[in-house]
C-alpha positions in Angstrom: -3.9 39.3 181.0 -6.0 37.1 178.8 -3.5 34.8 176.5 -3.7 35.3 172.8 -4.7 32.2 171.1 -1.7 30.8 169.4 -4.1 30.0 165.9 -4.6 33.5 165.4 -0.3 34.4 165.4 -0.2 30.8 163.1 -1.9 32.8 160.9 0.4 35.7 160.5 -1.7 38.6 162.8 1.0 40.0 164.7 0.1 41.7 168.3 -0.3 45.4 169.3 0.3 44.9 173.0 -2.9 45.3 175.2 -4.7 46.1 172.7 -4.9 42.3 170.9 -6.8 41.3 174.2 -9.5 44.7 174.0 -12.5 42.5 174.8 -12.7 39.5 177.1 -15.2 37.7 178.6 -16.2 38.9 181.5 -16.4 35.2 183.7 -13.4 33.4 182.4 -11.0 36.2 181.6 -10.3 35.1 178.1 -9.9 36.6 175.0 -12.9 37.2 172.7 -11.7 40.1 170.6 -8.9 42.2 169.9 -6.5 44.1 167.6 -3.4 42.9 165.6 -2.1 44.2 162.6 -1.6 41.8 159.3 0.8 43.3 156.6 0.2 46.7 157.0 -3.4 46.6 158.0 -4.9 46.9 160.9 -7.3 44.1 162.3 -10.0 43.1 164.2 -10.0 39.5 165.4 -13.2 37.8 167.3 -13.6 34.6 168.3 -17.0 32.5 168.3 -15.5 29.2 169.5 -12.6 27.4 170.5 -11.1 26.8 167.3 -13.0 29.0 164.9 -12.4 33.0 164.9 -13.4 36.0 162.2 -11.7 39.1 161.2 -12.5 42.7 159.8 -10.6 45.2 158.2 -10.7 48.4 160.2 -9.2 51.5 160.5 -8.5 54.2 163.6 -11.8 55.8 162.4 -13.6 52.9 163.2 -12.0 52.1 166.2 -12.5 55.5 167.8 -15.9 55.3 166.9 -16.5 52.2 168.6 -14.8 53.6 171.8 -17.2 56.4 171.4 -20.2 54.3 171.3 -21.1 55.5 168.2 -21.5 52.0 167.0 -21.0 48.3 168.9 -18.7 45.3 168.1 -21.8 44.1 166.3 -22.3 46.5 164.0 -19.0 46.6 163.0 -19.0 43.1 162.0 -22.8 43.4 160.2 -21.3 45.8 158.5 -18.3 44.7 157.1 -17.7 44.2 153.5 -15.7 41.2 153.9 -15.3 39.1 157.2 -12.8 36.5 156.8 -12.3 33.6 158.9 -9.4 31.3 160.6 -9.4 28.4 159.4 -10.0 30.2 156.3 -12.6 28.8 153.9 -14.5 30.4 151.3 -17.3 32.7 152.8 -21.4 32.3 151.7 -24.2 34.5 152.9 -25.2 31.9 155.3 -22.3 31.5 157.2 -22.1 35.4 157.6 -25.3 35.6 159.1 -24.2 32.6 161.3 -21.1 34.8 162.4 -23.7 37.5 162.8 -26.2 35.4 165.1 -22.6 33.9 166.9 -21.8 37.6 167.8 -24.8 38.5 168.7 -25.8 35.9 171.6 -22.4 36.3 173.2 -22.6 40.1 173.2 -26.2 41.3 173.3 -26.1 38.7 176.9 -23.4 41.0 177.9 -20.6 38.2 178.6 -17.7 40.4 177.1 -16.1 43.5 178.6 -13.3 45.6 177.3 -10.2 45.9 179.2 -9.5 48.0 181.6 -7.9 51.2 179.9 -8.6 50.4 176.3 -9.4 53.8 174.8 -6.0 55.2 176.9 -4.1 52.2 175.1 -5.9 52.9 171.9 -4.9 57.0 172.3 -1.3 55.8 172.8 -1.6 53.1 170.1 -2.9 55.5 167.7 -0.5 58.7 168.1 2.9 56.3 167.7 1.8 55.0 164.5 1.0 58.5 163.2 4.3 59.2 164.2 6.2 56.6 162.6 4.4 57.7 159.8 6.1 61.1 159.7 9.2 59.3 160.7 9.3 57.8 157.5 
């Protein structure tokens, strides 16, 4: 299993299991995307570079849609109303679209995969925190 970067828990994402190591790339085995949750909200993290990663806001809509292949990993990010970054700094329209081009080249070149089992981990994910919803 791909190691989580340790910037992103710094930061106060806390891990969902398998799930915070959904994509990886597909020669080195590490991690290039995943879920964690922050507060209460659930999050997508990517990385572009050794030190510098981006994250959305999403929900199990989203997600499920993405598994579907109703939309890519791309479009999700293009179409985010905020992306936020770690380090944080103050976002402009240019770097956006520099996220945007990052993105692109490392996934249109098809150097990330998902891992293996990701929409059964994402089912599984999904029905316990409905649950503990109820619970509640």
């Amino acid at each position: 299993m791909p190691a989580i970067p340790n910037i992103i828990i710094e930061n106060g994402f806390e891990s969902i299991g398998l799930l915070s190591t959904m994509y990886i790339n597909k020669s080195t085995q590490d991690f290039f995307a995943g879920l964690y949750t922050k507060g209460d909200r659930l999050q997508l993290v990517i990385r572009l570079a050794e030190d510098e990663h981006i994250y959305i806001a999403v929900n199990e809509k989203l997600i499920l849609g993405l598994f579907k292949g109703e939309y890519s990993l791309l479009e999700l990010v293009r179409n985010a109303s905020r992306i936020d970054s770690i380090p944080s700094d103050e976002q402009s329209t240019e770097k956006r679209t520099r996220y945007i081009f990052k993105m692109f080249y490392r996934t249109a070149l098809g150097k990330i995969k998902t891992i293996s089992n990701a929409f059964y981990l994402w089912n599984e994910y999904s029905f316990s925190r409905e649950l503990r919803k109820h619970l509640v």
